[in-house]
C-alpha positions in Angstrom: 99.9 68.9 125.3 101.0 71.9 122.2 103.6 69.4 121.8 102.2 66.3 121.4 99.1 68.3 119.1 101.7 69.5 116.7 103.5 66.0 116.5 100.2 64.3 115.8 99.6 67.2 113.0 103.0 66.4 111.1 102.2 62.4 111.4 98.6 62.9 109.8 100.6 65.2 107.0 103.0 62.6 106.7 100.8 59.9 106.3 99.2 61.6 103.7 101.9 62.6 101.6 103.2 58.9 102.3 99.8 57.5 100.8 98.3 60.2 98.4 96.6 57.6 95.8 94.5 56.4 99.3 93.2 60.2 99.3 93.0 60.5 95.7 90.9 57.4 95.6 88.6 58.7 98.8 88.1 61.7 96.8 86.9 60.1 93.5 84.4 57.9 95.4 83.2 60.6 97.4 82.7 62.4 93.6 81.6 59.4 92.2 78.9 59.1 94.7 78.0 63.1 93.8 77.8 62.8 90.6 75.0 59.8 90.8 73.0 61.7 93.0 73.3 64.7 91.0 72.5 63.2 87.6 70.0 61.0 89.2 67.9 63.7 90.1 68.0 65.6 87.0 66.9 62.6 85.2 64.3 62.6 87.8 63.3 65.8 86.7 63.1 64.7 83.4 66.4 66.8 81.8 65.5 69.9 83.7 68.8 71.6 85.4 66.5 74.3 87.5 66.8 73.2 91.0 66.7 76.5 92.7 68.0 76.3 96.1 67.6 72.4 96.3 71.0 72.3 94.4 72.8 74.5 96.6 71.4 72.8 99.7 72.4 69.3 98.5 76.3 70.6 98.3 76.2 72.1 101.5 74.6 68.9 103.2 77.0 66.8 100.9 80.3 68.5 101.4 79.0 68.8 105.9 78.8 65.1 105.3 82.1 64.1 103.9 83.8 66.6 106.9 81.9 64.4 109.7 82.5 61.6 108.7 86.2 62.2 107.7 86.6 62.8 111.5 84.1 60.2 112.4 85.1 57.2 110.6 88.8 58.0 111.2 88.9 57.5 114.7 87.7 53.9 114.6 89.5 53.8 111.5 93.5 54.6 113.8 92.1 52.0 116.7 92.0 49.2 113.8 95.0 50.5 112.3 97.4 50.3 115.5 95.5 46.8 116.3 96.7 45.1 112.9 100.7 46.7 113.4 100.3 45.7 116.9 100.8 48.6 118.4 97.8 49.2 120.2 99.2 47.9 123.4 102.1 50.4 123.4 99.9 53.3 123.2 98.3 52.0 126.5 101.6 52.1 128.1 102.2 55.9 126.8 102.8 58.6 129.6 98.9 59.8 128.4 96.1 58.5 128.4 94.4 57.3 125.4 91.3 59.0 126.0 93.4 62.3 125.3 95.7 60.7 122.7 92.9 59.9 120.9 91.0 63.5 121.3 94.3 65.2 120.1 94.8 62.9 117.0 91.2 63.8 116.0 91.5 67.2 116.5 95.4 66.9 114.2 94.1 65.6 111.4 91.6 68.3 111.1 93.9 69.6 108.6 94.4 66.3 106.4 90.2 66.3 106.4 89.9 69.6 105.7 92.3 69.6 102.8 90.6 66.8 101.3 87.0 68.4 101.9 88.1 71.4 100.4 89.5 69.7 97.0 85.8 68.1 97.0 84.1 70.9 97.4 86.1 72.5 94.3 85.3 69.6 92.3 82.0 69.6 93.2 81.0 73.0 93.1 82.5 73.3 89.3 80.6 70.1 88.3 77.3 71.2 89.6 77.3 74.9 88.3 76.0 76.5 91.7 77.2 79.4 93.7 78.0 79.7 97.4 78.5 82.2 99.5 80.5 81.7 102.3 80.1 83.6 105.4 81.9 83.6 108.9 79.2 83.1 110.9 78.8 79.4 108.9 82.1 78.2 111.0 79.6 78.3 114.5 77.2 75.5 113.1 80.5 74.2 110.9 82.5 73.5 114.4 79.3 72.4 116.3 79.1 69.2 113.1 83.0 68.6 114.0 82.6 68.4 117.1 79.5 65.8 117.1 81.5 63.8 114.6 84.2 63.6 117.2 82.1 62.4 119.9 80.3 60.1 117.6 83.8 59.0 116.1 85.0 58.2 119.9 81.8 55.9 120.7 82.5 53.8 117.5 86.0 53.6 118.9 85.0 52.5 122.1 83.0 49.5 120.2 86.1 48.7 117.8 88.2 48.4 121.6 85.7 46.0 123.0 84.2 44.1 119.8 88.0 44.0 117.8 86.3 45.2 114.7 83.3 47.4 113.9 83.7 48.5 110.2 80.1 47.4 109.5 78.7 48.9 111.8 80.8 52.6 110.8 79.5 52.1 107.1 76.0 51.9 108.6 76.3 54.8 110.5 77.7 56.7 107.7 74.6 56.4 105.8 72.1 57.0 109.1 74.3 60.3 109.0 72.8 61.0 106.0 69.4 60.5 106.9 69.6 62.4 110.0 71.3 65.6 108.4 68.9 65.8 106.1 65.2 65.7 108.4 63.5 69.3 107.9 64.8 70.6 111.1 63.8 74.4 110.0 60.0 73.4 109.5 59.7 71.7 112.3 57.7 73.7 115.2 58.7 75.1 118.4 58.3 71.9 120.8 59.6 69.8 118.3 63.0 71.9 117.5 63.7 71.7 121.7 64.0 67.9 121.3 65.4 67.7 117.5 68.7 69.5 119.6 69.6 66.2 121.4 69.7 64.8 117.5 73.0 64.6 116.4 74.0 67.3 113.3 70.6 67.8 112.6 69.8 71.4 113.7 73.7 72.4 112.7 73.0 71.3 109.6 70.0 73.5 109.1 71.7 76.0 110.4 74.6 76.1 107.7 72.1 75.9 105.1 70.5 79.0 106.0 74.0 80.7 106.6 75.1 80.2 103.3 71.6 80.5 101.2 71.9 84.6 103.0 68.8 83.6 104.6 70.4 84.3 108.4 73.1 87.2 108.8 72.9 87.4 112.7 73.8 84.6 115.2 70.8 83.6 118.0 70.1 81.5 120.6 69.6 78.1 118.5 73.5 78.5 117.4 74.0 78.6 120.9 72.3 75.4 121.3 73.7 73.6 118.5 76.9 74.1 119.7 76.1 73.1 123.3 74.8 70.1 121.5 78.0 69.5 119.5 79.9 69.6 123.2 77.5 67.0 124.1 78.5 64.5 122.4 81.9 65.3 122.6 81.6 64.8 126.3 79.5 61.6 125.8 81.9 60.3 123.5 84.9 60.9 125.2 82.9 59.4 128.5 82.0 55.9 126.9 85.5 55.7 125.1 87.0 56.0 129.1 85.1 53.2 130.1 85.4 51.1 127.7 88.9 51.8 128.3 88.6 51.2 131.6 86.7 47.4 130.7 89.4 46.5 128.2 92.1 47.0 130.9 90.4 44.7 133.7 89.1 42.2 131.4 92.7 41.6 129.6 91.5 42.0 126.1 94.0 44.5 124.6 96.4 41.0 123.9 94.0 39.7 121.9 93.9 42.8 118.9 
């Protein structure tokens, strides 16, 4: 299992030293798409550049945002990729299942995401003049958003097996991301936190924010749950992606990518 982990890693670096203007072009547009929504809002505010902690909570929600969904949309992203070189098929017949092939590429190209992530929030944090600290504890709600972009990732991929293409329905996610990372999970009240856990991203989210605004130096029960959450949907994902696995298989469909 090592080995196959660490020749998925060097075939995620490879393709993207193969391809570097493909990153270098996901990297504009993801600045691109910054820059409006930073601007924007200072012409909203009439000139003013005083956002106080609104600025540095719109980089942290951006740059959790472009890490998601790096490892979200990639996953549906390989099953169309193998269908149009018509290789899908063949990674049916491998010695592994492609439930755990697919788990062990998204978990590889961690890295490639990462890197890119990284050179965004570099880019980002220079153009928008704010200061972050960054603390260990932020990897606990960090990893808990990976890991529910994984399980999210895999249920797209389970539609792409079945429905042959689904890249709509991936952009339209992409922006309910948005919507969802950004609900007021901290103001929310007791009873209403309990069920805002079984929301995708949501109460990680929140979390991060308050690990990197200083506001939280201790870990607590809620990290616990966020991450219990983030396994969640790992688990589901990986669940659904079986069966529908298991659906393409008896109904003969994998021909027809």
């Amino acid at each position: 299992m090592l080995s196959l982990f660490w020749v998925e890693f060097v075939r995620s670096w490879k393709l993207f030293k193969r391809y570097p203007m493909d990153a270098l072009a996901a990297v504009f547009m993801l600045l691109f798409l910054f820059c409006g929504l930073f601007y924007g809002a200072e012409y909203l505010a009439n000139g003013s550049q005083h956002f106080g902690d609104r600025i540095d909570s719109t980089v942290v929600l951006y740059i959790n945002w472009i890490l998601v969904i790096g490892v979200f949309s990639g996953l549906s992203g390989e099953m169309q990729r193998e269908a149009d070189t018509g290789t899908l098929e063949q990674l049916f017949m491998a010695r592994i299942s492609m439930p755990n092939l697919i788990i062990i590429r998204a978990f590889a190209s961690l890295g490639v995401n990462f890197l890119v992530t990284m050179l965004t929030l570099v880019i980002v944090v220079w153009v928008s003049d704010v200061n972050l600290s960054y603390p260990v504890l932020a990897l606990v709600p960090l990893i808990a958003s990976v890991l529910t972009g994984i399980g999210l990732g895999m249920m797209t991929a389970s539609i792409t097996l079945l429905a042959k293409k689904a890249m709509g329905l991936i952009g339209v996610l992409q922006l309910l991301l948005i919507f969802i990372m950004v609900l007021p999970f901290d103001t929310w009240s007791e009873t209403t936190q309990t069920f805002g856990y079984l929301l995708p991203i949501t109460s990680s989210t929140a979390q991060l924010k308050a690990l990197m605004s200083d506001n939280v130096s201790t870990l607590s029960l809620p990290h616990l749950y966020s991450m219990l959450s983030g396994l969640f949907y790992l688990c589901l994902g990986y669940f659904l992606f079986s069966a529908s696995v298991r659906r393409a298989k008896r109904s003969g469909s994998l021909s027809q990518h």
